[in-house]
Every structure is written in structure tokens, then in C-alpha cells.
N, C-alpha and C positions, 0 to 999 in steps of 0.2 A: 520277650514274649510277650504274654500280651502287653509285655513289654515291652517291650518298654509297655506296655500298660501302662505306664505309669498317670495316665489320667483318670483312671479311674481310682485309683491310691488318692491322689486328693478329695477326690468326692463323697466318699464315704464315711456315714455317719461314725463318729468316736463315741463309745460310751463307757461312763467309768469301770474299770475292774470291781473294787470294793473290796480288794485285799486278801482274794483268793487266790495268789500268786507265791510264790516263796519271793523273800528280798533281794539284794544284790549279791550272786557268787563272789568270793574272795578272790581275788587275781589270780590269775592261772599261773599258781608255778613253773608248770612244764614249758610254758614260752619263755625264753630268754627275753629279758628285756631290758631297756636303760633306765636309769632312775627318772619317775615319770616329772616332766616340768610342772615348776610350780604353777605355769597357768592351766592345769588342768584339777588344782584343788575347787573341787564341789563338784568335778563332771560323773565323778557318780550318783552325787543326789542327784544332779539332772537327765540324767539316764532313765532314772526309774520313777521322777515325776511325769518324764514324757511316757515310760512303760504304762503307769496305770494311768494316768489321761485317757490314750486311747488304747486303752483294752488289750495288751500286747503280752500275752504270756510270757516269752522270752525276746531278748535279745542279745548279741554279740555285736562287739567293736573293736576295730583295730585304727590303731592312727601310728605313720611312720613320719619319723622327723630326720631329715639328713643321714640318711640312712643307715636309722637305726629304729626300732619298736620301742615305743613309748606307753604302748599300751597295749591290751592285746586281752579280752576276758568279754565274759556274759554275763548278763543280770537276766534272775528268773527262772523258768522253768522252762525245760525242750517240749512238753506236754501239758495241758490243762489235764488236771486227776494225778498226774505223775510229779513226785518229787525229786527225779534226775535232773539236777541241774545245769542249765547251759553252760558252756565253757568256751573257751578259745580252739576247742579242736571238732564243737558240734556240725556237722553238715547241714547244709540250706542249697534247696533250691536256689542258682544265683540268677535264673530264667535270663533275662536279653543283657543282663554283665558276659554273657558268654561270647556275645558280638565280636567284644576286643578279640577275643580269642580265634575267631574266624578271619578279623582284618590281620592278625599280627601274623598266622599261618600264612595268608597269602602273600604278605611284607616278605616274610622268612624265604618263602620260593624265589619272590623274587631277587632279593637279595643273591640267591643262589644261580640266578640266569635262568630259570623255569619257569618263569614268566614276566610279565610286565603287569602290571595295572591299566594302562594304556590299550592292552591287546582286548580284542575285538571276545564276547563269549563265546561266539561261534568257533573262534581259532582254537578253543578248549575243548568245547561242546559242539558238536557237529551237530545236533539235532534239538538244542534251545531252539526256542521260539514264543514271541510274546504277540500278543492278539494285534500289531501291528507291524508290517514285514519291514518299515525305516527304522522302529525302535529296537525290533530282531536283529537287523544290520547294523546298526549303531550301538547297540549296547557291550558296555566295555566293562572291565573286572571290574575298578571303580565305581562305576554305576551302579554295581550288586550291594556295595554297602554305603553309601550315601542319601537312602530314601527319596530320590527324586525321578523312576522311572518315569511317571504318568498312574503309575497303581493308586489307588485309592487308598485312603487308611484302614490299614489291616484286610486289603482284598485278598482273599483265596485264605485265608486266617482258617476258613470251617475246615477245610482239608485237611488238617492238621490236627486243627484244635476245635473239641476236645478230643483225643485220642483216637486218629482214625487207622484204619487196616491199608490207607495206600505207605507205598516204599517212598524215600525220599524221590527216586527218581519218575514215580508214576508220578507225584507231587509236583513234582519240575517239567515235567512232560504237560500237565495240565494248564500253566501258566499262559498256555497258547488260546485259553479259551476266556481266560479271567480278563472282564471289560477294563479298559482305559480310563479314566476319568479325568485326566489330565494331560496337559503337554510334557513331549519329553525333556526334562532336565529342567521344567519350568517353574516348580514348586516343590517344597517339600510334603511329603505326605509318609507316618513311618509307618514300613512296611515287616514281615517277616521273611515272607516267600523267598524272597531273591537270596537271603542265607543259606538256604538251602540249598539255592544252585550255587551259591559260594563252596558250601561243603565239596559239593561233587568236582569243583575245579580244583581244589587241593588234592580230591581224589587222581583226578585224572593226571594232574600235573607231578606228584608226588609217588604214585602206585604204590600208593596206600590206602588202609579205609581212612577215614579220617579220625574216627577214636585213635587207632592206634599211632595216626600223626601227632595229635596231641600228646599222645601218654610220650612218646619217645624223643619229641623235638621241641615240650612244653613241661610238661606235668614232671619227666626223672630228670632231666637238668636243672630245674629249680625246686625240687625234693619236695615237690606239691603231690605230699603223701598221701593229703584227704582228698584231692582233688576225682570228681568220679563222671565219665562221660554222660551219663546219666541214669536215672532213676532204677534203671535195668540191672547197671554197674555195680551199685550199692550190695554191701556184705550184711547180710542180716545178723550174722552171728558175733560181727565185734566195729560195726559201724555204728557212731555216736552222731544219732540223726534226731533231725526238729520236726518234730511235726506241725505240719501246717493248718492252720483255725480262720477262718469267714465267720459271717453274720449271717446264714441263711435268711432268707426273705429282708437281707438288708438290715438284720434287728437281732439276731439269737446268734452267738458267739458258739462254735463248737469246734471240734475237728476235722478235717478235711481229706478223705483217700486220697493216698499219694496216687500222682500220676505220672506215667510212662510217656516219654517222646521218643520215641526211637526212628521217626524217618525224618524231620528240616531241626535237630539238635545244633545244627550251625547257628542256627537261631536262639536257641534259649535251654539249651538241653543240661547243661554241667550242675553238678552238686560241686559245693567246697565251704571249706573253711574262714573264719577270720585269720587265722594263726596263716595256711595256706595264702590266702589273697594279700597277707601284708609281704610275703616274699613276691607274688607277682608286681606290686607295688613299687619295692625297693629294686628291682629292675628297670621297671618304666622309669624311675624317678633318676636311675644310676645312668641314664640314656641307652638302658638296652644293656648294658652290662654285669653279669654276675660272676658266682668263686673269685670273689675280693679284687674284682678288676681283669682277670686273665681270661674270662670267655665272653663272648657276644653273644645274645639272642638275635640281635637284630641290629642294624645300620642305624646310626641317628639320623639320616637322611631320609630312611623309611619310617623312622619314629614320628619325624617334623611332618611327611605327609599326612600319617594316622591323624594327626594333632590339629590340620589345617583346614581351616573351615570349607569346605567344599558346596553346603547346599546351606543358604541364609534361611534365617526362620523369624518371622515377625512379630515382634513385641507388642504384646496389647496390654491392658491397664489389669491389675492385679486385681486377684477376685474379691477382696476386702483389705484397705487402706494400713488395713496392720504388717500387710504383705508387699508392700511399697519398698521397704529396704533391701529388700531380694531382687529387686525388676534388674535383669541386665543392661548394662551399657550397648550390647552385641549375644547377639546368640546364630548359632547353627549348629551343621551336623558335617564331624569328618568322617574317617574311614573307620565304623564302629563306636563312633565315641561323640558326644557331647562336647559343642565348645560355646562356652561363654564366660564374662566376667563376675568377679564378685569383689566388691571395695577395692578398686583397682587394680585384683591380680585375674590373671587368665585362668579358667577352671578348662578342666581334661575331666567329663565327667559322662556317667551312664545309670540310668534305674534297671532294675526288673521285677517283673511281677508273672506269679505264679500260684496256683491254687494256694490260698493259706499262705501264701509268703511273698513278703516285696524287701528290695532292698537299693542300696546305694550306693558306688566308690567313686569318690572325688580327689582330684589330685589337682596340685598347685603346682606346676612344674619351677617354675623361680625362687618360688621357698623348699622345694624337695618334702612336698610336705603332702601325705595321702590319707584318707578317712574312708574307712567302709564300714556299712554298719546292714548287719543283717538281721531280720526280724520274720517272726513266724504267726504273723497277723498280716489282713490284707489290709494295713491302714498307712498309707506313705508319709501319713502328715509323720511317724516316728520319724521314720528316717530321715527327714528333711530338719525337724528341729533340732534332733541331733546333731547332723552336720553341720549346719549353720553355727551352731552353738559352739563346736571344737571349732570351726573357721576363724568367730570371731574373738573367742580367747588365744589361739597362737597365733592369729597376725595383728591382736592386739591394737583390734578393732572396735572395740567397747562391747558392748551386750546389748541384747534386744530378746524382749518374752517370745520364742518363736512356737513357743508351748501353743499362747496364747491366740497367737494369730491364727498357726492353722487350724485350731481348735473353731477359731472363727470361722476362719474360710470352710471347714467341713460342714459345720451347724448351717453357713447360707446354701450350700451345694444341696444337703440332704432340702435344706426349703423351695427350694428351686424344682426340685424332683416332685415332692410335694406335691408341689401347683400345678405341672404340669401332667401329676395324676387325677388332679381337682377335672381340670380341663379334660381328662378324659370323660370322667364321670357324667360332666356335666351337657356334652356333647353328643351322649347315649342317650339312642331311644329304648329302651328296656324291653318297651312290651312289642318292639319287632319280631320276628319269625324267620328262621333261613327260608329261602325262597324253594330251596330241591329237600327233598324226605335225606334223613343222613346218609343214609346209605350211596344216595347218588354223589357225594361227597369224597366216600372210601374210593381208592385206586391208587395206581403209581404215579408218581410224577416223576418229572425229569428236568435238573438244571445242567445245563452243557458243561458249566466247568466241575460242578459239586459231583455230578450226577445223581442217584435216585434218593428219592423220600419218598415213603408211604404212609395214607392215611388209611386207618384203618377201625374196623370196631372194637369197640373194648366194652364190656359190659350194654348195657345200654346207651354208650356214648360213642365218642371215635378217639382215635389217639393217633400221636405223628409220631414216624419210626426215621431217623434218617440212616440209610444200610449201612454205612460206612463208618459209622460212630455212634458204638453201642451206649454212651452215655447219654443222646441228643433222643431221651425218649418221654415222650409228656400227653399230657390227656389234654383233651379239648372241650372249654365249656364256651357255650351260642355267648357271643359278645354285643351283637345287633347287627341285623340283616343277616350278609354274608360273610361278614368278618367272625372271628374265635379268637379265642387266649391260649396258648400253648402256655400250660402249666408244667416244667419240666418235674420230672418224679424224682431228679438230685435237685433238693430244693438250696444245696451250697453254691449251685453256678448262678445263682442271682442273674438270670435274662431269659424270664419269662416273655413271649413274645405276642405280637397279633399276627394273626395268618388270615388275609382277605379273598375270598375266591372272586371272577370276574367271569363273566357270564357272558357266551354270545346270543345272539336274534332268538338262537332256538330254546334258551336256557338248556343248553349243555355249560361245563365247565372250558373257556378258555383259558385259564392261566389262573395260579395261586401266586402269591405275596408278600413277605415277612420283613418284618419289623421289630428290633426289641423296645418293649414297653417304657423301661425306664433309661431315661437319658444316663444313671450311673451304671449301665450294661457296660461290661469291658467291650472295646471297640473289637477285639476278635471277635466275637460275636455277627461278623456281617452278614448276617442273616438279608438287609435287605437288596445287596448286592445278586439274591438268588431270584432265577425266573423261573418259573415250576411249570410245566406245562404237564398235559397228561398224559399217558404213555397209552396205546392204545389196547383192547386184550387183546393179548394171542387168540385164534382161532380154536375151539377143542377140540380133540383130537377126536377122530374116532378110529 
């Protein structure tokens, strides 16, 4: 979801706890586990150096070695103010970790002869359609999870996110109007959307919902007890859930209203466990095999494809020199999954990111060796030091401060942001004027794929309403000229925006404009992929 969001996880300022957290839970009994290796004496100090670094009320970790649990517990607290502590059975949002689960379903059909990967969307979906009729004809199961349609990154993202009232399928139907930016098959760019239609072709091929895919031919075969379709799913009365915590306005650490996916969940929708995702682990790891050898999830032949790099992704120079020993030799993206190298082994790897929470599962297929670590802060540099840190103590690798670097790399990210809010400031004329009285401002608008947003009055000022996601509501203060600041009134979604009107000959309104402010806005936010035109008034009635 918006992760993979996971870029914006890196860019977010870390600030210290100061030791309002409870310390490290004691190992979870209730996990089986093997006696943990000696290269993992101190990974709890370093758990919880990286916990309060950046500001992470709790986390969970699991690491499986040759398949077995070696670890498997939480440090910290499920809640800031709450003294429940985290454990190996707490649920998290695992947002775009859910991907695998979307590739491995449609592996599973095929597998079964109910589909191909190869096979055209259309041959599923009679009535897909993406906003060009060679990419509609050409697009193949493959293609839905490979990120390399021509979509832009995270286009049609607002649809969805945050929380809108279309169905997955109205969702999927809309796709036909959401612009190209790119050639098809020609770049990577990561997308959500097309998980969605992923969902509905498990639907359609399986005649099932897809929840109920998962829970019966995923979730009771591998006794992934926590595991919950989403946020909907969740038992309030005896579910051991994390609550999720941001920085509002990028600065003030609090908690975060859960939130509901219930229409492109093929995308980023599952709750689950450490304890949970170290048994999907020791599957992957066992080539698809579980019950001690005598059943199959899946084919290693559909395992090898999930695993094979299908869309290449470009190495550029690491965002501070501390972060040079992480650069891959190779990187892309297979069917759901992240592929690139680390100290000469192959990683099998995926983030996600979701209000208040990001996380990570990594796996070294050659050593049988998997790391996931989930966390209830929107700050990725945890998760990343972490894993790094178990990678390079079992493949005994040496060590490197990875505390340190990303601590690095966040401090230059948030300066970066900085400047480029300097540059805003400094670029304003202040003592401009909107050109039209506010009112002639207020009305409908209409983007073809989003559909409608309204401006409207709010006290003596205006406010943006968009219909379809009752979260995306903010008030508007004069920025210069005809531009404004959409101040959203959930000051947790951190992507306050600029919204520019464009004026024709007669000064009427031809077209509105948006944009999020700060380059650390999660990339769902595509606000400026939207073209707002004005909706005309109906006539009145008499």
C-alpha cells in the first residue's frame, strides 16, 4: 500500500522517544522455538536501540533459520499510554506484504489449470480496460503484479486511498480513465491498482470471494490463526492488535484511527502476526511445502517464477555514504516480491506501509533464512536497521551501525524537505489577492477518473470536500494569486496540498490543480495526477 510506500518510510524525520516506552517483552513462550543462535546475542539490545532512535513504541520480530523459529517476540508497547505489551501473537497492519498473497493465489490457480499467468486479463475479465486499447489487449495476469503497466506511481491511489465508498470493482472499472505515463512494459513504476484487478481474477477464476480464498487455501492450511483479511475482520473482543502512531504535521508522535480497505485489499489489506508470518516463511523457505513435508501450497516452479526478476529497477547512488553497504549488486521486481542482492546472497524481499505502521519480510532463499519485522511507527529506517543487522550477524557478515546511517539518511531527507519549503516561501508574493471574490471559487468539480470534489464555504473561508472519501476534507487559506493550501482537518495524513485555479479570457474558472506540498507526502497521495474541471449548475427547477 502506499506501499509499498515504502519511500516515504525512509524520509521521515526520527525523533528520540526519551524513554516513555516500557523495555524489551520477555520471549514469547507461547511460540515454539529453537534455541536462539549464538549470533544473535545483543539483537535485543539492538532492537530497542533502534526502537527508541526513531521513536517506535513497539515492535515484533520473527527470524526463521532452516526451518525452524529462532526467534519470535516484541519489544515495547502495542499503544503509546498503554502498558499491553507487544508480543509474538500482536496484529499489524502488514499493508503491501499482502501482495505475495495476491501473487501466490494466482500461482496456486494456476498450478491447478485455472489459469495461466500468460493469459490475456481480458480472457478473465471481459470488461478490464486501461486508458489505452494495445495495453487493454496486451495486458496479461503477470503484468497485474509486476509494476510495469505504463501507470504512474501510485496512479488512481486517491480511489482507494484514503478510505473511499467505491467497490473494488467500480475501482477496477475506473482504470480505463486513469492517464498512462509511461510505455507499456517499459519501466518500472509501483503501482496498487492493478492488485485489485488481481483480486477479482482469483475471484473469477476460483468462485470465490477472495477473503474467503485466502482464509481456506492460505490462512487454515498453514494455521495462520492471526492472520485477518482486513481491518473489517478484526475481533475486538479478544484480538491482540497494535495500534498504529505518525507525526502529525511531520513532528508530534501520537496515534493513528485504524483504517478500513475493504474494496483493492489484494493490495495491502491483511492484518497478521510475527508468530503467523514466520509459518508463511517456513513455507516459502521449505519450496512451498508444509505438515512436515506431505502437503504443497504451491509448485517450486511457480515459487521460481514469483522469485524471478521480471521488471529491472535502477540503482542510483545511496542518499548518504553511510548507506553504501546496502547498494545492490542487481535489483527488481517479480510476481509480488522484491528481488535483489545483499553480500552476495539473493534477497526475496517486500515493505509495507500503512497509516501508523510499516514493516518488512526478507528472505534468503540459499541460506533458508527469513526476517520480518513489524512496527507500529511510520518510520522505515526501524525496519531496515533491523534487518540488516540479523542479515549481517547469520550470514556472518560483520557489522555496520545501520542505526546510524539511516538516522543519517532521515536527518538529510527531512533537510531536503526543509529547503524545498524555504523555496516555497521565498517564491510567494504575500500581498497578492485571488483574482474572483471566494465565492466564485465554490462549486463542483469533476476529475474523470476520481470523479467529484467540492469547494465549498466554511465559515468565512472555503473548504475541499472530495465525495468519495470522507477523510480528504481540509479548509483553504489564499497562498498567492490563485493558488491555496488545502489544510486537511486529519492533520495525521501528513499531505497538505496546493490547489491552483486556471482562469480563462473571461475570468471564469477553467480547471483546478493539486499538488502535495511536501516531497515527504506518501506517493498515494496523487493528487497531482487529478484534472478538476467545473461541473456546470443544473438548471432550477421551478
Amino acid at each position: 500500500m502506499r506501499g509499498s510506500t515504502e519511500w516515504r518510510w525512509v524520509a521521515c524525520l526520527a525523533l528520540v522517544l526519551g524513554g516513555s516506552v516500557m523495555g524489551a517483552a520477555a520471549q514469547d513462550a507461547a511460540v515454539p522455538q529453537s534455541p536462539r543462535p549464538v549470533a544473535l546475542d545483543g539483537f535485543d539490545a539492538w532492537v530497542e536501540r533502534t526502537r527508541t532512535t526513531f521513536d517506535v513504541p513497539g515492535i515484533a520480530v520473527a527470524i526463521v533459520r532452516d526451518g525452524e523459529v529462532v526467534l519470535a517476540r516484541g519489544y515495547g508497547v502495542r499503544a503509546l499510554g498503554d502498558e499491553a505489551p507487544m508480543d509474538a501473537h500482536t496484529l499489524f497492519a502488514i499493508a503491501s506484504n499482502t501482495k505475495a498473497f495476491t501473487s501466490m493465489s494466482l500461482s496456486i490457480l494456476a498450478d491447478e489449470g485455472k489459469l495461466d499467468l500468460n493469459d490475456r486479463v481480458i480472457d478473465h475479465l471481459p470488461w478490464f480496460r486501461m486508458a489505452d486499447p494495445y495495453v487493454t489487449r496486451e495486458m496479461r495476469l503477470r503484468d497485474l503484479l509486476t509494476h510495469r503497466s505504463g501507470l504512474g506511481l501510485g496512479a488512481g491511489d486517491l480511489l482507494f486511498w484514503p478510505t473511499t465508498d467505491y467497490s473494488t470493482r467500480e475501482v477496477a472499472e475506473r482504470l480505463a480513465r486513469v492517464p498512462l505515463s509511461g510505455g507499456f512494459r517499459e519501466r518500472y513504476a509501483y503501482d496498487n491498482i492493478l492488485y485489485g484487478v488481481a483480486q477479482l481474477v482469483v475471484e473469477a477464476a476460483s468462485g470465490m470471494s477472495y477473503a474467503d480464498f485466502l482464509q481456506a487455501r492460505i490462512f487454515d492450511p498453514l494455521d495462520m490463526s492471526d492472520t485477518r483479511f482486513n481491518s473489517d475482520h478484526l475481533r475486538p473482543s479478544d484480538d491482540n492488535v497494535a495500534t498504529g502512531h505518525a507525526k502529525s504535521d511531520f513532528s508530534r508522535l501520537g496515534p493513528v484511527p485504524r483504517m478500513s480497505w475493504a474494496n483493492v485489499s489484494g493490495a495491502g489489506g491483511l492484518y497478521s502476526s510475527v508468530d503467523d508470518l514466520s509459518k508463511w516463511m517456513r513455507v516459502l523457505l521449505d519450496g512451498g511445502r508444509f505438515d512436515a513435508g506431505d502437503a504443497r501450497l504451491v509448485s517450486e516452479r511457480r515459487l521460481r517464477g514469483m522469485w524471478s526478476l521480471a521488471t529491472p529497477i535502477a540503482i542510483g547512488e545511496p542518499a548518504v555514504p553511510e548507506l553504501a553497504p546496502a547498494v545492490p549488486a542487481f535489483s527488481g521486481y517479480g510476481e509480488g516480491w522484491s528481488v535483489s542482492d545483499y553480500r552476495g546472497r539473493k534477497l526475496v524481499w517486500h515493505t509495507g506501509g500503512w497509516p501508523g505502521m510499516v514493516s518488512r519480510l526478507t528472505l534468503v532463499p540459499q541460506e533458508r533464512l527469513g526476517i520480518v519485522v513489524l512496527t507500529n511507527q511510520e518510520v522505515g529506517a526501524a525496519f531496515n536497521a533491523i534487518t540488516l543487522r540479523a542479515l549481517d550477524v547469520l550470514l556472518d557478515a560483520g557489522t555496520h551501525d545501520w542505526i546510524a546511517a539511516y538516522a543519517a539518511a532521515l536527518a538529510k531527507g527531512q533537510g531536503k524537505a526543509d529547503e524545498d519549503w524555504r523555496k516555497h516561501l521565498a517564491a510567494r508574493d504575500a500581498a497578492s489577492k485571488p483574482s474572483l471574490p471566494l465565492a466564485k471559487y465554490a462549486g463542483r468539480y469533476r476529475d474523470d477518473w476520481y470523479g467529484d470534489i467540492v469547494v465549498e464555504r466554511s465559515g468565512k473561508g472555503l473548504a475541499l470536500r472530495f465525495t468519495r472519501t470522507p477523510q480528504l476534507l481540509g479548509d483553504l487559506e489564499h497562498w498567492q494569486h490563485d493558488s491555496f493550501v488545502v489544510r486537511w482537518r486529519d492533520r495525521a495524513l501528513n499531505a497538505d496540498a496546493f490547489l491552483t485555479f486556471a482562469l480563462d479570457a473571461d475570468g471564469g474558472i477553467r480547471e483546478a490543480r493539486m499538488e502535495a506540498i511536501s516531497p515527504l507526502t506518501d506517493f498515494s497521495f496523487d493528487f497531482h495526477d487529478l484534472r478538476l474541471v467545473p461541473v456546470p449548475a443544473e438548471p432550477a427547477k421551478h
